[in-house]
Backbone as CSV, one residue per row, in Angstrom:
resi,resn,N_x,N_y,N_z,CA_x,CA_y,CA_z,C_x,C_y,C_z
1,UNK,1.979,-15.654,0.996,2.401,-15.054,-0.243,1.373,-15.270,-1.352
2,UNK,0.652,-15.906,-1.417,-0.925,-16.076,-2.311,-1.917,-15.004,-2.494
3,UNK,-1.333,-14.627,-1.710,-2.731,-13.003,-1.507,-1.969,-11.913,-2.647
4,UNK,-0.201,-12.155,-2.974,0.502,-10.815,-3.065,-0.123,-10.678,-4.879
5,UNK,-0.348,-9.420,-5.307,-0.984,-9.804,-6.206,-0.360,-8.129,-6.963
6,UNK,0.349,-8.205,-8.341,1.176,-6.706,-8.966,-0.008,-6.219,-9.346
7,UNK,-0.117,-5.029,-8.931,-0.623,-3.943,-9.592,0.289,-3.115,-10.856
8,UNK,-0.358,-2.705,-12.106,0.511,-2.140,-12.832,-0.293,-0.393,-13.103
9,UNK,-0.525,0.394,-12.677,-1.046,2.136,-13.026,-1.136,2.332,-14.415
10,UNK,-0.163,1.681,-15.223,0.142,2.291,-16.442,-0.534,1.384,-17.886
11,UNK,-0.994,0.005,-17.079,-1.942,-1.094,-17.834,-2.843,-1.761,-17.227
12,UNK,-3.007,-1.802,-15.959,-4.593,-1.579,-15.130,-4.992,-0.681,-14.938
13,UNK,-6.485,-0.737,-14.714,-7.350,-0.145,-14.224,-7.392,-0.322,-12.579
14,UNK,-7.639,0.937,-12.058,-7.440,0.936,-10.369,-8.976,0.456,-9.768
15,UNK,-9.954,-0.137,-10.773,-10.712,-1.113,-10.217,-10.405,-2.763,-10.160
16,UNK,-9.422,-3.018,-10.693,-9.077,-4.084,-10.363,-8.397,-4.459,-9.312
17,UNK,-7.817,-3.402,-8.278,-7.412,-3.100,-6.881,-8.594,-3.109,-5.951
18,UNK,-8.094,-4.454,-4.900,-9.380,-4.692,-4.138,-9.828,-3.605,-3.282
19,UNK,-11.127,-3.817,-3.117,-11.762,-2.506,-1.934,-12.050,-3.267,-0.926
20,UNK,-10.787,-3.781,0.069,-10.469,-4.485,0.742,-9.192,-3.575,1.775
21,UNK,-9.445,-3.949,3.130,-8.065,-3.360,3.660,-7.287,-4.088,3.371
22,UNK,-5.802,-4.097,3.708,-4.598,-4.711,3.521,-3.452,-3.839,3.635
23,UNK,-2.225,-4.684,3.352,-0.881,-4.076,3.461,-0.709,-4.266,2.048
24,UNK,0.205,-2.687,1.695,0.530,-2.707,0.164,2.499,-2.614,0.032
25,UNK,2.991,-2.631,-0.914,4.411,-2.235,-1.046,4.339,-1.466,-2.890
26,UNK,4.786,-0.530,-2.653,5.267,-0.122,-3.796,6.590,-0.601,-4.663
27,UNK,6.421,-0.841,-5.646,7.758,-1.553,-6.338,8.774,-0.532,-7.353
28,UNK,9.678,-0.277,-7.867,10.120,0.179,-8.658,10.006,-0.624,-10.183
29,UNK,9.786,-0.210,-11.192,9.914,-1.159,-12.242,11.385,-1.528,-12.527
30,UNK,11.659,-2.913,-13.414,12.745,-3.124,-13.682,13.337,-1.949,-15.029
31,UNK,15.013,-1.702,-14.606,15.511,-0.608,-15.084,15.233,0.931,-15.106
32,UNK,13.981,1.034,-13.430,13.716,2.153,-13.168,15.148,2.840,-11.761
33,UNK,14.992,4.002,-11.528,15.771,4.206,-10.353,15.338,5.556,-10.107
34,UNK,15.491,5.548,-8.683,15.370,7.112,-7.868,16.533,7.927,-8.400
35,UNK,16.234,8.969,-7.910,17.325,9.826,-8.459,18.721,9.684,-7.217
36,UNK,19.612,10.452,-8.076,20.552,9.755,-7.311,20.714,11.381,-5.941
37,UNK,21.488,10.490,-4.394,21.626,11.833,-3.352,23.028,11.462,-3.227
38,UNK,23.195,12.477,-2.133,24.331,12.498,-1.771,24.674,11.220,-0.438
39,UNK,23.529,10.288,0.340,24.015,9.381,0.752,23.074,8.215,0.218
40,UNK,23.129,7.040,-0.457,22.472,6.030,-1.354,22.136,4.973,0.106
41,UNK,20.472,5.398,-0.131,20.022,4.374,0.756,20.422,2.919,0.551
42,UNK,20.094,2.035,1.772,19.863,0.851,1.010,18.464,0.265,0.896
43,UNK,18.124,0.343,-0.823,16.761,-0.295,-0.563,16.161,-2.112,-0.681
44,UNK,15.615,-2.075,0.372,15.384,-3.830,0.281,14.620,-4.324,-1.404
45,UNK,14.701,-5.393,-1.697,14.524,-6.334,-2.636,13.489,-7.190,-2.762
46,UNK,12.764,-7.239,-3.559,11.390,-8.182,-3.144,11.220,-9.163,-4.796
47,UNK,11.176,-10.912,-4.366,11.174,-11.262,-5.499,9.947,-12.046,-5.845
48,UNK,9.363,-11.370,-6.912,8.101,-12.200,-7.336,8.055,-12.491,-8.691
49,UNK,7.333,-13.587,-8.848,7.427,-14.557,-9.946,8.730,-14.799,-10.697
50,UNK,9.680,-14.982,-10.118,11.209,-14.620,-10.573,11.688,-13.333,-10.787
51,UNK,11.450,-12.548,-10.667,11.715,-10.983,-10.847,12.315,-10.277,-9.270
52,UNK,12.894,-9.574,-9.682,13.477,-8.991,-8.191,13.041,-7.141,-8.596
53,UNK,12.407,-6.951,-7.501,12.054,-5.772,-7.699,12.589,-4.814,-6.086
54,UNK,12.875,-3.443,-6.084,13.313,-2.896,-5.485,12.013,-2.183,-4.779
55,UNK,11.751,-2.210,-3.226,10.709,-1.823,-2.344,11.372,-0.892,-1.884
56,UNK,10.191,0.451,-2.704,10.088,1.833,-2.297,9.502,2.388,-0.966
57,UNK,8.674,1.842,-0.934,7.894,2.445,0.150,6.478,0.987,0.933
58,UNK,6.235,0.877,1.956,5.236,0.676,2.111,4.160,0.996,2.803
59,UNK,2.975,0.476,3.404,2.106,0.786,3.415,1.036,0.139,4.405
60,UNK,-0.256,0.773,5.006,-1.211,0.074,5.266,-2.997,0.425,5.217
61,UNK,-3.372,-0.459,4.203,-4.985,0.226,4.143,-5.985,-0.340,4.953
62,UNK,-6.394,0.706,6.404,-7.376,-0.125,6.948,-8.609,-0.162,6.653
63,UNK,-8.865,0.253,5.240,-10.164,0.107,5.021,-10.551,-0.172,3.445
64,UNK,-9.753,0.576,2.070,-9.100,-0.159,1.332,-8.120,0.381,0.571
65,UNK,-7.750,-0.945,-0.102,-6.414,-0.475,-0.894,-6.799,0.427,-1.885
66,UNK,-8.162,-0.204,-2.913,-8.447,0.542,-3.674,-8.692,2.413,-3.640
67,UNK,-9.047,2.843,-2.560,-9.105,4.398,-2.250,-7.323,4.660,-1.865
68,UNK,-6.902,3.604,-0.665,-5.647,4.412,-0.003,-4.416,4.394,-1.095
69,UNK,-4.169,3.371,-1.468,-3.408,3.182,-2.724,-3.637,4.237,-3.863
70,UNK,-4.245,4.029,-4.862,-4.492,4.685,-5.966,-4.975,5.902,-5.678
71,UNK,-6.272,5.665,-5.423,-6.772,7.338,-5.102,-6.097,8.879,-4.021
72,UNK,-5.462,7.713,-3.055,-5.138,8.978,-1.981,-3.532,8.919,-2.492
73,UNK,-2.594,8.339,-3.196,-1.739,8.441,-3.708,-1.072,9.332,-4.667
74,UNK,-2.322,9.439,-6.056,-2.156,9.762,-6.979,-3.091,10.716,-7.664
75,UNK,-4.322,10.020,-7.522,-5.854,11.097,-8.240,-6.146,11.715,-7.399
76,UNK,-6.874,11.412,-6.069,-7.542,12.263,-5.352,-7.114,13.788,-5.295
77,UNK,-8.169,14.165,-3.744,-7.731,15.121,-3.509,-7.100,15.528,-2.279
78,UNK,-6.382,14.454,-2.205,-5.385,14.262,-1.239,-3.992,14.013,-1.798
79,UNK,-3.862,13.624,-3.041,-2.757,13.349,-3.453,-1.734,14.194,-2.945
80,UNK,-1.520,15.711,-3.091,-0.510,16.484,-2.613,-0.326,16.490,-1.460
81,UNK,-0.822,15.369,-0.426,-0.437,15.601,1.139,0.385,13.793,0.917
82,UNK,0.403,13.283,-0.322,0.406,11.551,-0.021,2.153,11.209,0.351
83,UNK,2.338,10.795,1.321,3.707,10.626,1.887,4.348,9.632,1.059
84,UNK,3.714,9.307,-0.022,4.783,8.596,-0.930,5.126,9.092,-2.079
85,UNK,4.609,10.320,-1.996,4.730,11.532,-3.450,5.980,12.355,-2.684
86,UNK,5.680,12.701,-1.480,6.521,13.818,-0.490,8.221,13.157,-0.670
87,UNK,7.810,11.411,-0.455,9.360,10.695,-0.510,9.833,10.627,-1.657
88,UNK,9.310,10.936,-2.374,10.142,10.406,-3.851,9.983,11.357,-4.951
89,UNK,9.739,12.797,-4.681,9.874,13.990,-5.251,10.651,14.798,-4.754
């Protein structure tokens, strides 16, 4: 658990995301929520630094986080194929 380290999009910079492979998890922020369906998953719980945060989706970068995460997620030009945009739109 020493390695697990928050990324924030909205007050980092996506160079501070290692260019390193690894496993990532996406978090929900606190007092965020999916929209609501007609059957309510159950989503698992993840608690760091005292905080309990709700795990959206995860992940694996075999080469790095910094491109598979951020870039192929969100900027690139791959974003519209990124299976964590597809799940949660």
């Amino acid at each position: 658990m020493a390695n697990i380290k928050l990324f924030d999009p909205m007050t980092m910079d996506s160079n501070t995301l290692p260019n390193v492979a690894g496993n990532y998890v996406f978090l929900l922020r606190k007092g965020s929520h999916l929209p609501k369906v007609d059957i309510e998953p159950q989503i698992p719980e993840v608690t760091l630094d005292g905080n309990t945060y709700q795990a959206i989706y995860t992940g694996i970068a075999s080469k790095s986080l910094r491109k598979r995460d951020y870039r192929n997620h969100f900027v690139g030009n791959n974003a519209s194929r990124s299976t964590l945009r597809k799940s949660i739109l």
